[in-house]
N, C-alpha and C positions, 0 to 999 in steps of 0.2 A: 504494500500500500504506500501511496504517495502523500505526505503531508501537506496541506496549506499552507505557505508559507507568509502570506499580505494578510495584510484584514480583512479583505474583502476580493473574492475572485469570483469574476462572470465568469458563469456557466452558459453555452450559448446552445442554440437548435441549429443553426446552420455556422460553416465556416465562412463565409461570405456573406454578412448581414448587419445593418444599424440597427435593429431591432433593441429594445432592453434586454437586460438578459433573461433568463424564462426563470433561471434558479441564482444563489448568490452563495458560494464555499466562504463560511469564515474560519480565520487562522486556528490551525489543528487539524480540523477537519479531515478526513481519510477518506483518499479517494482511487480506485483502480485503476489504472492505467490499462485500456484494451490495445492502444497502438497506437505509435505517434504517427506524423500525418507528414507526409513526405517534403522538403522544403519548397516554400514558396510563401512570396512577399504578403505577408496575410496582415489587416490591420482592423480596428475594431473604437467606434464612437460612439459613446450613447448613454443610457443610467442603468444603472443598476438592478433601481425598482423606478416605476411610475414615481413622477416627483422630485426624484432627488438629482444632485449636481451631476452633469454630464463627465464620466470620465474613457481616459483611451486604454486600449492593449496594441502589443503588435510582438509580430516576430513568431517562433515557430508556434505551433499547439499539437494538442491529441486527443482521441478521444478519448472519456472516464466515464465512469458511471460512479456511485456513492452504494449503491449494493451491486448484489447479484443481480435480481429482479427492477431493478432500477431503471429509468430512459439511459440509454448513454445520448451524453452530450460533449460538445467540444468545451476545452480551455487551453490557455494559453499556458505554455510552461515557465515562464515567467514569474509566475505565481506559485509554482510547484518547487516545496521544502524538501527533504530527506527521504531518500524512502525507507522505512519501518519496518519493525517486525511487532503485531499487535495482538493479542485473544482473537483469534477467529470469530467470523459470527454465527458460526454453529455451537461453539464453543461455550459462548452466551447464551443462545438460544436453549442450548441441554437444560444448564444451570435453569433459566428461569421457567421452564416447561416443571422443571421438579421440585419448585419452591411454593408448597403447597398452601402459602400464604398469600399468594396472589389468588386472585379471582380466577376460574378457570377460562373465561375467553382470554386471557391475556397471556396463559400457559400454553402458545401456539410451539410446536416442536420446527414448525415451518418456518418461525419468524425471520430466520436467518436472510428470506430471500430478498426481505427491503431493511434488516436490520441496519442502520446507522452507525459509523462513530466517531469520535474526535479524542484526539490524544493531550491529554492538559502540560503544561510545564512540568509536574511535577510528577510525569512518566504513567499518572492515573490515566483508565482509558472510562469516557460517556457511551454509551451505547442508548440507542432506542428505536422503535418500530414506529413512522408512521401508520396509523390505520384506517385512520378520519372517524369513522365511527365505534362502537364499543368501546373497549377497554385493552390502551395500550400499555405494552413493556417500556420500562428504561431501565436501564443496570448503571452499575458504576462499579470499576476494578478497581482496586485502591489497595497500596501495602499489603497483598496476596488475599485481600477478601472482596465479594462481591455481593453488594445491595442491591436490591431490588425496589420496584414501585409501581404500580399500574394507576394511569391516569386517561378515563375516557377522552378519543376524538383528537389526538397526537397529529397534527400537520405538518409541524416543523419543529426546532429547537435551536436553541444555540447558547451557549457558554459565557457568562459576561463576570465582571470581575464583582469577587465577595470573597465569605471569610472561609479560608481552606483552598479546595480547589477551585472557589466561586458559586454560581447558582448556575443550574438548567436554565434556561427561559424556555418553556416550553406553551408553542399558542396551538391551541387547541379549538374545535369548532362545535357545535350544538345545537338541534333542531327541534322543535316540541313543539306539541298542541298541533302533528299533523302538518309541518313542516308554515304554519302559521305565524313562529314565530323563533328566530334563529339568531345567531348569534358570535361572537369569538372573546376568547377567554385567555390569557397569559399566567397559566400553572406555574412560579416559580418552585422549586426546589431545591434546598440548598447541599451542596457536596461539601459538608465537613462533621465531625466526628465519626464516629463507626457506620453510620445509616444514612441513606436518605428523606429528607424530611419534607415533606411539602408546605412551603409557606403558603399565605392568604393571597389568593386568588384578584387578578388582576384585570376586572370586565375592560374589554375595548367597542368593537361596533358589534350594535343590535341594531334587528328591525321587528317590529312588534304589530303584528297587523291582524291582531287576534279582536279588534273593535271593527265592528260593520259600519262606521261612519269615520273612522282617522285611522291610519298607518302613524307612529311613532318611531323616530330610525335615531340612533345616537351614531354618527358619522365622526370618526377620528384617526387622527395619525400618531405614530406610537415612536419615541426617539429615545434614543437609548444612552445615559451619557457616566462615563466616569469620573466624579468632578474630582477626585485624588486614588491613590494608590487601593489594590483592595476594595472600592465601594463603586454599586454602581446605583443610579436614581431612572427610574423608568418615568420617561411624563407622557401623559395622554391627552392631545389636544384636540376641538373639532366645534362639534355643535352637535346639539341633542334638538330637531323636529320632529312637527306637527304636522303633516298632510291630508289635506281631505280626499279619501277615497274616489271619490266619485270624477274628479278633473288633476288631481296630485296636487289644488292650492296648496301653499304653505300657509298655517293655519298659525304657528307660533316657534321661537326659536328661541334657544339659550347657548350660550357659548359653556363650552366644557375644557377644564381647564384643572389638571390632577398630577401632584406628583409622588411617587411610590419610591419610596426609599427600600434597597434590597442590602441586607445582613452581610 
């Protein structure tokens, strides 16, 4: 496996594209290497995510993929650190299939095929399963022992600075009342002493359209910042509306404006 070596590496769907990138590798991150991509002048303009500052790559790339079962996508090698030797992700996957304190949907023996992971400074390995729905795995390897966690509706994760090896960020998605009224959620979890702990849960956008006369949407964007060594503060900005069903009026607005301090 190949490490991330940037803060941040596009991941792209085509080698010739301005497109954003579809996915974004942050530093750790462990990724396969299927084959590099034969020389030629390749260069790359664009963001990251929708919204944010426009940045470039260039120079050779290859494809990866981040599991087994995973899209392979192209990056640039540029952004590719060390390659590694990590726990397998079958390896993880035995372990958490046999840890009879998970919930059994999260005991998939298969997880291996979209299992995740990212290697911390301190030679700890992240592991976890998106699933989007039910109830997903995360592990954590640490000084020869391995925690466990199951947390519903896992789309992504990633690693930000806290006490130990830091905190999971892990944003999560959820649908209820017959898909009436859904949602996204930021599961932190923190990696330090012997277990993983789940902190208080960090809502971002909803849409609520469970009223026969207004749809309710809390629309935000979510920044992630380390204001010193060790801490990181999550802020959540946007607006919380009021739409009338019937034409989508906006019927009333409040600005939303929240900051989440993480351990």
């Amino acid at each position: 496996m190949i490490v991330v070596r940037s803060a941040e590496a596009p991941l792209l769907n085509e080698i010739e594209s301005d497109e954003p990138a579809v996915e974004v590798a942050r530093a750790g991150e462990l990724l396969e290497v299927l084959r590099p991509l034969p020389p030629m002048d390749l260069g790359w303009q664009s963001v990251m995510i929708f919204g944010g500052p426009t940045v470039e790559r260039g120079g050779p790339m290859a494809e990866v993929r981040r599991a087994p079962g995973d899209a392979i996508l192209f990056a640039f090698t540029v952004d590719f650190g060390d390659t590694v030797e990590v726990p397998a992700a079958n390896w993880f996957c035995e372990r958490i299939a046999a840890d009879s304190s998970l919930p059994e949907a999260a005991r998939r023996t298969g997880c291996a095929r979209m299992l995740r992971r990212v290697l911390l400074p301190s030679g700890a390995v992240v592991a976890f399963e998106p699933c989007v729905s039910g109830s997903c795995p995360a592990a954590w390897w640490h000084d020869g022992r391995l925690s466990t966690i199951a947390i519903d509706g896992i789309v992504s994760a990633r690693v930000v600075a806290g006490r130990g090896d830091g905190v999971l960020l892990l944003t999560t998605r959820w649908v209820r009342d017959n898909g009436t009224w859904s949602g996204g959620t930021l599961a932190p979890v923190a990696l330090s002493g012997d277990s993983l702990a789940r902190l208080t849960d960090i809502p971002i956008d909803e849409v609520d359209a469970r009223d026969a006369m207004q749809v309710v949407s809390r629309e935000v964007k979510v920044e992630i910042t380390s204001p010193e060594p060790g801490r990181s503060v999550v802020q959540v900005s946007g607006h919380s509306r009021v739409r009338a069903r019937a034409d989508g009026r906006e019927l009333s607005s409040k600005p939303v404006g929240e900051w989440h301090q993480l351990p």
